[in-house]
C-alpha positions as CSV (number, residue, x, y, z in Angstrom):
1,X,63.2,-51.3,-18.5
2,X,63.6,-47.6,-17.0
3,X,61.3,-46.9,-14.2
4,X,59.1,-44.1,-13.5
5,X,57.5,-42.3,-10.5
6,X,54.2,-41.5,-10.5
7,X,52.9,-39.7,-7.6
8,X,49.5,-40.4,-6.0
9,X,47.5,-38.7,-3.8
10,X,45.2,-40.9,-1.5
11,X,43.4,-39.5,1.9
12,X,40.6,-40.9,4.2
13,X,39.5,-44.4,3.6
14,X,41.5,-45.3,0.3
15,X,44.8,-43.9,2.7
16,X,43.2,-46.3,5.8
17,X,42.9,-49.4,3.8
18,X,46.6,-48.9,2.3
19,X,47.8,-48.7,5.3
20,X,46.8,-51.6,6.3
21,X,48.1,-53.9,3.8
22,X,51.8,-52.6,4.5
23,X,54.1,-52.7,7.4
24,X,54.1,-55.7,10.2
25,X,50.9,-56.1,10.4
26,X,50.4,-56.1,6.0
27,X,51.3,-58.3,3.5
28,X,53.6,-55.6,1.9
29,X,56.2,-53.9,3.0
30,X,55.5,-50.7,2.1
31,X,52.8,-48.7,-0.4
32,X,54.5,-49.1,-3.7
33,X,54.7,-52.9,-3.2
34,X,51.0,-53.1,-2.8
35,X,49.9,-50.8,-5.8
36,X,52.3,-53.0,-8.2
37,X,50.5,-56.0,-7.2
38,X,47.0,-54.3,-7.7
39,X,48.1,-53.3,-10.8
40,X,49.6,-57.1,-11.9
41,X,45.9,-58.3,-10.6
42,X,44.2,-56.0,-12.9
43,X,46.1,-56.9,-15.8
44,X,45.6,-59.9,-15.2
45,X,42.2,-60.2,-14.6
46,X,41.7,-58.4,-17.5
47,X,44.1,-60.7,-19.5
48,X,41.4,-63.7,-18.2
49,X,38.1,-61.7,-19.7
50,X,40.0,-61.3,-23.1
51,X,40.7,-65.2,-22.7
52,X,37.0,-65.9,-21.8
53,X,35.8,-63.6,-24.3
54,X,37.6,-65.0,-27.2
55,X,36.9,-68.7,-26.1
56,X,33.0,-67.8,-25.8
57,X,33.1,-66.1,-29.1
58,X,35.5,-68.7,-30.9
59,X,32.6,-71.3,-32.2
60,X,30.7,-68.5,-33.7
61,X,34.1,-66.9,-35.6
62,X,34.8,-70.9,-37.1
63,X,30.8,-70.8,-37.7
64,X,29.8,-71.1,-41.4
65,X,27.9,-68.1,-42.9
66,X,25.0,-70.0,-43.3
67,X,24.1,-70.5,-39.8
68,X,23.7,-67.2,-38.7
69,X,20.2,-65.6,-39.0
70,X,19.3,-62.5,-39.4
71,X,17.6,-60.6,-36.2
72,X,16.4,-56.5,-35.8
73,X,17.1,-54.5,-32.7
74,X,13.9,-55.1,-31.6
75,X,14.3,-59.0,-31.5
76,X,17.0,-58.6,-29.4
77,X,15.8,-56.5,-26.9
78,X,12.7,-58.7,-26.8
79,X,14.6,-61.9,-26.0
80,X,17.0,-60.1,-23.5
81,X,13.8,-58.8,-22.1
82,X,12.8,-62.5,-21.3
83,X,15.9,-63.7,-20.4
């Protein structure tokens, strides 16, 4: 897969924190390391809300027609409103 640069721009406490993370006293060896494995972490985590989404939806897409009932917008917020 080719490879890309893209260049970022980071100053104050974004710059700080970064520079912690890298470098003896880090985790990474240098900045680019780090921002790939935010970027791994946020696909990933985003990966798992998909999962949990899907699996929290999954009884109601097998659900038969017939047990749905029909609610209004205002029914809704009501309940959420005493929830």
């Amino acid at each position: 897969m080719p490879s890309g640069s893209i260049h970022v721009k980071v100053s104050g406490t974004l710059h700080d924190h970064i520079q912690r993370q890298i470098g003896d006293e880090g985790l990474y060896e240098n900045a680019s390391e780090y921002i790939r494995a935010l970027i791994r972490r946020d696909l990933h985590t985003r990966d798992e809300a998909w999962e949990a989404l899907q699996e929290e939806l999954a009884p109601a897409m097998r659900a038969d027609d017939s047990e749905f009932v029909a609610v209004t917008v205002d029914d809704v917020i009501c309940r959420n409103k005493r929830g």
